[in-house]
C-alpha positions in Angstrom: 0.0 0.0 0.0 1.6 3.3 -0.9 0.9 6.3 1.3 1.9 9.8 0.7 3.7 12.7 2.9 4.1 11.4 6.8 7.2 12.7 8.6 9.2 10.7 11.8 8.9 13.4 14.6 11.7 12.1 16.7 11.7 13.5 20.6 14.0 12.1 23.4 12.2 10.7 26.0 10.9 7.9 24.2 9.1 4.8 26.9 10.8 2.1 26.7 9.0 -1.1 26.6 9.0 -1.8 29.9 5.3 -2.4 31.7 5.1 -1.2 35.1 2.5 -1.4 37.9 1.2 2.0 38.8 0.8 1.5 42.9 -3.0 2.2 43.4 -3.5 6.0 45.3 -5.5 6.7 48.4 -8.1 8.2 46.5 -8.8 8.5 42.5 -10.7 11.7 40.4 -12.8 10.3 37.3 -13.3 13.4 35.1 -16.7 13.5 34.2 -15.9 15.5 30.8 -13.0 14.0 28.7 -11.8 14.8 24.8 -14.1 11.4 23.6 -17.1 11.1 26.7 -19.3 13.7 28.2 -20.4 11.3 31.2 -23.8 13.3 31.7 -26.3 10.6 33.6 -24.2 10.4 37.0 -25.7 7.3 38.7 -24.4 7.8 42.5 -24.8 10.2 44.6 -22.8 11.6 47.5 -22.0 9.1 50.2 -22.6 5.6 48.4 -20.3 2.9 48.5 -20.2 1.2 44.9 -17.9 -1.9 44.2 -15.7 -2.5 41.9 -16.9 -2.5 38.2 -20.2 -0.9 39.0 -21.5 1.9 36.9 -20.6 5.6 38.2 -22.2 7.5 35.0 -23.0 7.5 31.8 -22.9 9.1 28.2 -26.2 9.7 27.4 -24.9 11.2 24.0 -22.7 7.8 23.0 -25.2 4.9 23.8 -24.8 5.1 27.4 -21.2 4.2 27.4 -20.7 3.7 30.9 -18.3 5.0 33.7 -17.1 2.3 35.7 -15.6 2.3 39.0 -11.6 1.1 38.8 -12.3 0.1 42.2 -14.5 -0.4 45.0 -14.6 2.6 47.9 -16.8 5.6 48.5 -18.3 8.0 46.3 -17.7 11.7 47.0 -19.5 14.3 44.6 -20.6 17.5 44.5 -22.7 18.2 41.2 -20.7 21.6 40.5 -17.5 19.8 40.4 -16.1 18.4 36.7 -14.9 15.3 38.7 -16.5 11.9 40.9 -13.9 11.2 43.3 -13.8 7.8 44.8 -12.4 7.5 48.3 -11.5 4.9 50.9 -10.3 2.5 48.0 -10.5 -1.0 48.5 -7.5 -3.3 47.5 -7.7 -5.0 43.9 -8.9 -8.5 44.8 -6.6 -11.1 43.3 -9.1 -12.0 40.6 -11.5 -9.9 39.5 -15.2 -11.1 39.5 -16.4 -12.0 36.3 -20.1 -11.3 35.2 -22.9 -13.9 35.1 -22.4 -15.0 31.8 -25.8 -16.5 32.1 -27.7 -14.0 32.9 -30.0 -12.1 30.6 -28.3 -8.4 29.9 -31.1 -5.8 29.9 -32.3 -4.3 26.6 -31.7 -7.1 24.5 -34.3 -8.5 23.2 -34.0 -12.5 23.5 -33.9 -12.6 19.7 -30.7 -10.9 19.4 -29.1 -13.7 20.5 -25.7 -13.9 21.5 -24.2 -12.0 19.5 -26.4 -8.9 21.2 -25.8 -10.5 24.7 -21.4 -9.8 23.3 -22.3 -6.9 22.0 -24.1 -5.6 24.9 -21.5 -7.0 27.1 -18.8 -5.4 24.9 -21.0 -1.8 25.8 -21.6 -2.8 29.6 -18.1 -3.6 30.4 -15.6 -0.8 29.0 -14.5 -2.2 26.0 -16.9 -0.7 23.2 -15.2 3.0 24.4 -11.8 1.8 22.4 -13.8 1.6 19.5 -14.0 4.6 17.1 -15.1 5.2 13.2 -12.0 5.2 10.8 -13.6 8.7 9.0 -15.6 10.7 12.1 -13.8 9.4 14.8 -16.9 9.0 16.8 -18.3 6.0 18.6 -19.8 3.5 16.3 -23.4 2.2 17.2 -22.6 -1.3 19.2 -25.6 -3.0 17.9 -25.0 -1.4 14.5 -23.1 -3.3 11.6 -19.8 -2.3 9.5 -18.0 -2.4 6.4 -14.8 -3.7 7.6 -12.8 -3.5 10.8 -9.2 -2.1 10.9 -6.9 -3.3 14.1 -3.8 -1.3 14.2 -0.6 -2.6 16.1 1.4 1.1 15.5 1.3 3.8 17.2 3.3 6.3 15.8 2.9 9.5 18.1 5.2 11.0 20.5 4.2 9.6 22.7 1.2 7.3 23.5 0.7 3.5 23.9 3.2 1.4 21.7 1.1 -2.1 20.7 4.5 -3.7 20.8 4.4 -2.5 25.1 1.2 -4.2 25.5 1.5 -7.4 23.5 4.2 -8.8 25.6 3.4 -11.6 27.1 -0.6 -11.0 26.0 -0.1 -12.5 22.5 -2.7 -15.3 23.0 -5.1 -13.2 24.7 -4.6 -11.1 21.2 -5.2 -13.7 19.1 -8.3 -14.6 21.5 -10.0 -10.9 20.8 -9.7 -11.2 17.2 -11.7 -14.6 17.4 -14.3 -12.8 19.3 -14.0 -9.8 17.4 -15.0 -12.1 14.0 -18.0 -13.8 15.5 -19.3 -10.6 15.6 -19.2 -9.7 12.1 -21.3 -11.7 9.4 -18.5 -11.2 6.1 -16.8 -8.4 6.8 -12.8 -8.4 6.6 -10.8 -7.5 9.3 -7.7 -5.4 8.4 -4.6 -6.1 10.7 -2.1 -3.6 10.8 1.4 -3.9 11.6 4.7 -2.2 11.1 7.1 -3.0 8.1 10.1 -4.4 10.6 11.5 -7.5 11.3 11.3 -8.5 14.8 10.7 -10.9 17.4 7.1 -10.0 18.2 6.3 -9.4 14.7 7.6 -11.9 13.3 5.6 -14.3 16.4 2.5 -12.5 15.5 2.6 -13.3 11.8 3.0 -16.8 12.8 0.4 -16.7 14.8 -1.9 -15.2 12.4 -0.8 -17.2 9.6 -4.3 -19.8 9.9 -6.3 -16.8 10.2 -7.8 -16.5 6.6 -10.3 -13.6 8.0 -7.6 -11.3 8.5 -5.9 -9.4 5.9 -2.4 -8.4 7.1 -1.5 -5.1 6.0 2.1 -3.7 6.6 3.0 -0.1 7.0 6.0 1.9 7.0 6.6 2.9 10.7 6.6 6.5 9.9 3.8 9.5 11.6 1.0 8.9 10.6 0.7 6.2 8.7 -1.4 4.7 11.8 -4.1 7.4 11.1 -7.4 5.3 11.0 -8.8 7.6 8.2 -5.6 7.8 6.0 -6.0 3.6 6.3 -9.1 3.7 6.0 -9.0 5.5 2.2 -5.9 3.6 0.9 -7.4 0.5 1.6 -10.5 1.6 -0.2 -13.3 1.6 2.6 -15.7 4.7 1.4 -17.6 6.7 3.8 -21.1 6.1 2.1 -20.4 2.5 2.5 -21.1 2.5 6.5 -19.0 2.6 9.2 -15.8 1.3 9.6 -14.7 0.2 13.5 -11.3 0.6 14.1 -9.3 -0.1 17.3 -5.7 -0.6 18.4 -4.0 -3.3 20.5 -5.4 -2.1 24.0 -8.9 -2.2 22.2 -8.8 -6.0 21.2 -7.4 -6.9 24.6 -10.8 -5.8 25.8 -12.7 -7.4 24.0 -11.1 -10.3 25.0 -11.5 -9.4 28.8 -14.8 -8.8 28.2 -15.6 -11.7 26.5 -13.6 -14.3 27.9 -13.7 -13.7 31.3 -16.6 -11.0 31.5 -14.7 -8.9 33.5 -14.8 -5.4 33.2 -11.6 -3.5 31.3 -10.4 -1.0 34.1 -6.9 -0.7 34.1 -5.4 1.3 31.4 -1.8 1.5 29.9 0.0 4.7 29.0 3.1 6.0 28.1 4.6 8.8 30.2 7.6 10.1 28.0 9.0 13.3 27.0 12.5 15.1 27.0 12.4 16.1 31.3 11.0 12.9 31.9 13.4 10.8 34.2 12.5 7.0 33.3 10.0 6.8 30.2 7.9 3.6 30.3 5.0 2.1 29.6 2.4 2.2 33.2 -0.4 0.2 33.8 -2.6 2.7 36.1 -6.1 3.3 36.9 -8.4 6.0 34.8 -8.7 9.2 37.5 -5.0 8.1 38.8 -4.2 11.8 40.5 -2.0 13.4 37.5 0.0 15.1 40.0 1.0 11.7 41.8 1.8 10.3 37.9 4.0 13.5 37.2 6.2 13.0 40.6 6.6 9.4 40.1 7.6 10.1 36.3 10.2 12.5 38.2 8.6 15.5 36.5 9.9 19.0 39.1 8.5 22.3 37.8 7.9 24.3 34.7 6.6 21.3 32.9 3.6 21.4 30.0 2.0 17.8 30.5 -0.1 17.4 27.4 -2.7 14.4 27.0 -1.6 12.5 23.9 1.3 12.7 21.9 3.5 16.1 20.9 1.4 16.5 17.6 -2.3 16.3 18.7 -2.5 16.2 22.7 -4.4 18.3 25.0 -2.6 20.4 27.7 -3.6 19.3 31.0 -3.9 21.2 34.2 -2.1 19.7 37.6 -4.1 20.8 39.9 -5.4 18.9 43.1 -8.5 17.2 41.8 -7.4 16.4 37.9 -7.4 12.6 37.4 -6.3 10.5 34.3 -8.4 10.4 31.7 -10.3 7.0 31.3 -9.6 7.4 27.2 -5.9 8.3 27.9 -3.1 6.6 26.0 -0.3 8.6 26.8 1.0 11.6 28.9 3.8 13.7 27.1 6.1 16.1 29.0 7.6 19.3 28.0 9.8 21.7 29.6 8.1 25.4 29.7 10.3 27.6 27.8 10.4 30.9 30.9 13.3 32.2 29.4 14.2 34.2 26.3 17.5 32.7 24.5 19.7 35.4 24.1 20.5 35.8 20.0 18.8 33.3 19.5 18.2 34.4 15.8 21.8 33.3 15.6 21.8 30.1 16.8 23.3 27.6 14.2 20.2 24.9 15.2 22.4 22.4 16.0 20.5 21.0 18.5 17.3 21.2 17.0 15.3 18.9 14.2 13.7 20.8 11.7 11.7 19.8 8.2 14.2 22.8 6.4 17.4 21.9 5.6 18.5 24.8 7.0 20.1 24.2 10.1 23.3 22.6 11.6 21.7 19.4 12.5 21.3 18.2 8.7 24.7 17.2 9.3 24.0 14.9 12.1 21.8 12.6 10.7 19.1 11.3 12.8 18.8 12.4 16.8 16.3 12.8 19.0 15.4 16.7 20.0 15.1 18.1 23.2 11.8 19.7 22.2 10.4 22.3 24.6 7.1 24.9 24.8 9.6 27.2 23.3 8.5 29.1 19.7 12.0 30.2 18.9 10.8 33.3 16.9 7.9 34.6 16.4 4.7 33.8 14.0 5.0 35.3 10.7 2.7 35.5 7.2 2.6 32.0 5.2 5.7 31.8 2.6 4.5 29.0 0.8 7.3 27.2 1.6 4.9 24.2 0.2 6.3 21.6 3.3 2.8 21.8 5.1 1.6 20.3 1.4 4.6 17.2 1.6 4.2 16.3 4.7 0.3 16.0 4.6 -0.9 12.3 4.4 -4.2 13.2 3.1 -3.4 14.9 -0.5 -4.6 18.5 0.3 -3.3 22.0 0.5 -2.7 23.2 3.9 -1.6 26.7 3.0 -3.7 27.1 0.3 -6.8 26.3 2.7 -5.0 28.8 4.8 -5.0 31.4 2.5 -8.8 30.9 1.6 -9.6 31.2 5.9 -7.3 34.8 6.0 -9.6 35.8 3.3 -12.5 34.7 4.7 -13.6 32.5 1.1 -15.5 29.5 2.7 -16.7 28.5 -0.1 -13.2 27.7 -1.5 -12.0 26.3 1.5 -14.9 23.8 1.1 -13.6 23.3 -2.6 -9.8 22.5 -1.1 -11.8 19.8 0.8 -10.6 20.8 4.2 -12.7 17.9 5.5 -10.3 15.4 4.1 -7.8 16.7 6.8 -7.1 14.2 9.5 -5.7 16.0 11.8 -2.4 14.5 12.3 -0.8 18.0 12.9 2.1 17.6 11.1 1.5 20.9 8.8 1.4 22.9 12.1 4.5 21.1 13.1 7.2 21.5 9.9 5.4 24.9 9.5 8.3 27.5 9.5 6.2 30.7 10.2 4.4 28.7 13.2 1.3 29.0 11.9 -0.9 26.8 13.9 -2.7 25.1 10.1 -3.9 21.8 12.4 -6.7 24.4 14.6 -7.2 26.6 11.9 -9.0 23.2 9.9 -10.6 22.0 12.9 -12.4 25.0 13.1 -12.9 25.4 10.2 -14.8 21.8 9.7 -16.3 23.2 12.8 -18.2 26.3 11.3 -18.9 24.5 7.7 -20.9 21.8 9.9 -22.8 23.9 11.8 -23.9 26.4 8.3 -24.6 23.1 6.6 -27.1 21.7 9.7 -28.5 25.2 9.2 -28.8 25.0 5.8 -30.5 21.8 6.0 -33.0 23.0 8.9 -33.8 26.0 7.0 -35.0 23.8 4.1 -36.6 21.5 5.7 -38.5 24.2 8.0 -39.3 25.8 4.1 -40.4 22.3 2.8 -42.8 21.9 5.6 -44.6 25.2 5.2 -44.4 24.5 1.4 -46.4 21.4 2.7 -48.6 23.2 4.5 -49.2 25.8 2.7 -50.5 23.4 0.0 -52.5 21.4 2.0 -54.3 24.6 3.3 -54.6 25.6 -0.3 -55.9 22.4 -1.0 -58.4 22.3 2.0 -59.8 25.5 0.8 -60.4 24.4 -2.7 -61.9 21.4 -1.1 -64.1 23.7 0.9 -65.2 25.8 -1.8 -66.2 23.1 -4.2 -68.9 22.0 -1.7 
């Protein structure tokens, strides 16, 4: 499969991939609001004790997608606060308790079968949140059908959860998910991803795989961001009017097989903490509303520190402060150093310690090196100079400044034409951009505002149709009316 553009963003700071135990904390802040879930329906109320598993809230917006309780203690919440804090935490027992397997899940009808009872289970227990559609990125419907599925193995973003980190040791359990993953389809393909390499675990997965005539192994250069769902999700010629198409990456079919197998709920969730000031990068397994502030001093992080959720290109700065708890769709922390300082002449700087797209710094003569990237702008943002890199590096085949240009001039209508909905937002344009334009927000707001004009547009002629409507049928009562 050829793709286009890409770029390897390479940071120090990379996790290794070693899996550690995050040691449980005293008390644990779920976020009621994250970048996927808006966890609405809050089931508990101040005071209760809930057990491990049970159901805190729910997402009344994304078919009730539930908010489960990591484990079992004391619910404090105050309704004005973004947060359900659990306290008085119980001790993981040594095996969690699975779900009766034979009892009848509510709202599914006895028809449905089993596969509704594994689909509703797959909802009921955590695992339907790792799923997402390759082109809106939204949650698919769980009792709804697909085109195809896409598993991806890669993650190529500095930094969040490497599939090579998780698979250790897990490769049957793996193996397992797909199964169940397949008995839930009727004909449709699943499309494995892995990276182009030669290694151990890749070469033990392809082995593994090798009876599996369902799955269609598809290999990738290991290059940003090839891994994108919707950049896959084109080359391998899955269209958007042809339905959804679920996509979800090693953590995701490791729930399935949680959930499935052993009906246990998937609480536990494993994320890379990396980044240039970060003392000991690895991989942690850690419970969603983990204090962030606890994760930070344990990842040796002092002050002056940006802690972003997700990788360096697309993640969301985070604020440390005393109640903020891990995301439950988390899948990485990244670390960077707040640039306080100004560099003196730093306009004269030969770049030698810095990466950039241009070949106009020192470090084209080093080769390959991983940057000490910090907050820092170094300069200042200036006009577009159509450089044309935003346009190389972008996987999806459009025109990043060109769309630009269209937005400064306020020519939506063109911008539409430059299909800024193709854009993936991958954030590499924002990234090689020499003039620090920031192209990746520009086009999400932009998609933003075309959205909402065309649901306007389409109310607007629907609220038209109906009085058209009526208006005949009044003019058609009256005729009626006069005839008599």
């Amino acid at each position: 499969m050829t793709l286009r553009g890409g770029y390897d963003v390479i940071l120090a700071g990379r996790p290794d991939k070693t899996l550690s135990p995050m040691p449980d904390p005293d008390v644990l802040y779920l976020p009621l609001k994250s970048r996927r879930f808006h966890f609405a329906d809050v089931r508990v109320k101040d005071g209760d004790a809930v057990g491990q598993g049970d159901t805190l809230a729910t997402d009344p917006a994304n078919f009730s997608v539930p908010l489960l309780a990591p484990r079992a203690g004391k619910v404090v919440y105050d309704p004005s606060a973004p947060c359900i804090t659990l306290a008085d935490l119980a001790k993981a027992p040594a095996k969690a308790k699975p779900a009766d397997a034979a009892a009848q899940p509510p709202h599914v009808a006895p028809e449905m079968g089993d596969g509704g009872r594994n689909h509703y289970r797959l909802l009921s227990l955590g695992a339907w949140e790792y799923f997402c559609d390759a082109y809106t990125g939204a949650l698919p419907d769980p009792f709804g059908a697909c085109q195809a599925v896409i598993v991806s193995t890669v993650a190529l973003e500095p930094f969040v959860a490497r599939g090579d980190a998780q698979l250790g040791g897990r490769l049957l359990n793996f193996t397992r998910g797909l199964e169940h993953l397949q008995s839930l389809l009727e004909y449709q393909p699943i499309y494995l991803v892995m990276p182009d390499i030669h290694s151990q675990l890749a070469t033990q997965v392809r082995e593994q795989l090798r009876g599996y005539a369902w799955v269609r192994l598809v290999q990738i250069p290991p290059k940003y961001p090839f891994d994108n769902f919707s950049v896959l999700a084109r080359h391998l010629g899955l269209k958007p009017a042809a339905g959804p198409v679920w996509c979800l990456r090693t953590e995701g079919v490791l729930a399935v097989d949680q959930a499935l197998t052993g009906g246990k709920p998937c609480l536990a969730r494993i994320v890379a903490i990396g980044g240039p000031p970060v003392s000991s990068p690895r991989h942690y397994e850690v419970l969603p509303g983990h204090p962030l502030a606890d994760i930070a001093a344990r990842a040796g992080l002092g002050s002056n520190i940006r802690l972003l959720d997700g990788g360096a290109l697309t993640g969301k700065k985070v604020e440390l402060s005393d109640t903020s708890g891990l995301d439950p769709a988390c899948r990485g922390l990244t670390a960077l150093t707040e640039q306080t300082d100004r560099e003196f002449l730093g306009f004269v700087r030969p770049g030698a310690d810095r990466r950039s797209y241009a070949a106009c710094f020192l470090s084209t003569l080093r080769g390959k090196f991983s940057e000490k990237l910090t907050t820092g702008m170094r300069g200042e943002p200036r006009p577009c100079i159509g450089c044309n890199f935003c346009a190389e590096v972008c996987p999806a085949g459009i025109l990043p400044y060109l769309i630009h240009k269209y937005l400064y001039a306020d020519q939506i209508d063109e911008v539409v034409q430059a299909r800024v909905d193709l854009c993936v937002e991958c954030g590499l344009c924002s990234f090689v951009c020499p003039c620090k334009i920031e192209l990746m927000q520009q086009f999400i707001d932009a998609k933003a505002v075309i959205a909402k004009e065309k649901a306007e547009a389409e109310a607007a002629a629907a609220k038209a149709a109906a009085a058209e409507e009526a208006a005949r049928e009044a003019a058609a009562a009256a005729a009626a009316q006069e005839s008599r």
